[in-house]
N, C-alpha and C positions, 0 to 999 in steps of 0.2 A: 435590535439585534444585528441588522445590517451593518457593514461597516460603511466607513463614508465615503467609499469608492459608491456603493450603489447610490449615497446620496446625490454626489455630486453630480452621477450619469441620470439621476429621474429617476431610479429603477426602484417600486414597491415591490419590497420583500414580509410578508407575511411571517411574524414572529415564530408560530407555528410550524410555518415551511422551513425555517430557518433550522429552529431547535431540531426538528426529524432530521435533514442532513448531518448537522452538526453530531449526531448522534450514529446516525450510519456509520459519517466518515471515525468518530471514536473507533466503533466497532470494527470495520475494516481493518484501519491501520494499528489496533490491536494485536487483531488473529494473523497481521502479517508478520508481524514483530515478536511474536513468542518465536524461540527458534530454539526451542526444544530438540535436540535430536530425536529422530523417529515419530516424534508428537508434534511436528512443526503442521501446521495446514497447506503451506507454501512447498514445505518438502513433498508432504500425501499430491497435493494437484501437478509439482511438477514429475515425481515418477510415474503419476499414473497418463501423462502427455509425453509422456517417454524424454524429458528432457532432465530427470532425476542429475545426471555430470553436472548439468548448466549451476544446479543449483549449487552440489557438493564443491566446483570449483570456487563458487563467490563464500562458499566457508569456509577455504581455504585460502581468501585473499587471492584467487588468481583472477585477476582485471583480464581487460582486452588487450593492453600495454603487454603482458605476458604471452597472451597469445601471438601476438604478430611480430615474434621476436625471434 
């Protein structure tokens, strides 16, 4: 299940170990990717870190390029 970057470097990767990140990462990049208004997980963590703008500006398409302009 490793790819051949670890083969090439020597590095055993336990199938097992493998599949559980593989899986994490699914799961992660999932729950990041619903972007549900009000039902996002990305939305809930960044209002309740008080940075709720940061979010609402990158759904609005407003970049850093906007900002510093």
């Amino acid at each position: 299940m490793a790819g051949a970057g670890a083969r090439a470097l020597g590095i055993k990767v336990h199938p097992a170990a493998a599949a559980a990140a593989l899986a994490i990462s699914f799961t992660t990049h999932y729950a990041a990717d619903r972007r549900v208004p009000g039902k996002s997980l990305l939305e809930r963590i960044a209002t309740t870190t008080g940075k709720g703008g940061f979010y609402l500006d990158a759904l609005r398409g407003v970049g850093l390029d906007a900002l510093a302009a």
